[in-house]
N, C-alpha and C positions, 0 to 999 in steps of 0.2 A: 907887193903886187907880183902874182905871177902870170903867165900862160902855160898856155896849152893847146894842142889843136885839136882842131873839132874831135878826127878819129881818137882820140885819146879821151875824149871827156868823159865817154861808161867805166872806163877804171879808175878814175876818179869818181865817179859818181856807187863806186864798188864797196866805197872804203866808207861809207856813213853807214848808221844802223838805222835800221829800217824797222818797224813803219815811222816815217818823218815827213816832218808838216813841212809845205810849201815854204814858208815862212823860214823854217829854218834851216833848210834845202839852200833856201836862196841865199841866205845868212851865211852859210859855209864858203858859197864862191863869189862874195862881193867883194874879192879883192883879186878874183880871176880874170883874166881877160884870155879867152874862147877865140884861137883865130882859124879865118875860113881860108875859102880857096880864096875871095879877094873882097881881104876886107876881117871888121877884127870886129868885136863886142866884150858887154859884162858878162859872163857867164851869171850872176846871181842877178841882174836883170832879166834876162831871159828866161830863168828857172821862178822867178816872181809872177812873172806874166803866163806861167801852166795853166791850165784849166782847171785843176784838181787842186783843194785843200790838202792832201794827203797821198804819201806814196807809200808802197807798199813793200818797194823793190827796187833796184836799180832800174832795170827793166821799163821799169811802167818810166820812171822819171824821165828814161832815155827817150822811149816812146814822145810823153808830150811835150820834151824839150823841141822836139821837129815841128813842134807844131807851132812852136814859139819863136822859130829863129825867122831871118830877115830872107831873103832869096837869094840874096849874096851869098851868104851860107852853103850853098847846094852848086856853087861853081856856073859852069854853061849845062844847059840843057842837054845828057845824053854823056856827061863827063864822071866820071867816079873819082872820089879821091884816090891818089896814086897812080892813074893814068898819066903815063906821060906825052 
């Protein structure tokens, strides 16, 4: 099992080759665990639940991983990761 934190997860997401199915997208990080500003998850959970059968690119994965994560994910309202 490893982590990772969020900002960190497009470089890992850098290193598959692309174009890769959902499926196996999520296969690669179901032994990740993705931590937020408060508050942790499965990386290959959340890469399952995409909207998309098929990525194209890191990019796109990156994209509709935000759309999959939890609100915890995103800190407070109006906070960037690395603000202190």
């Amino acid at each position: 099992m490893s982590e990772v934190k969020l900002s960190r997860v497009e470089s890992l997401f850098e290193e598959l080759e692309y174009p890769i199915s959902r499926a196996e997208a999520a296969g690669e990080f179901g032994d990740t665990t993705v931590l937020f500003a408060d508050g942790e998850g499965n990386l290959g959970r959340y890469v399952s639940e995409c909207p998309s059968e098929q990525f194209g690119s890191a990019d796109d994965l990156y994209e509709e991983l935000q759309l999959a994560l939890p609100i915890e994910a995103v800190g407070e309202p109006g906070q960037s990761e690395g603000d202190a």
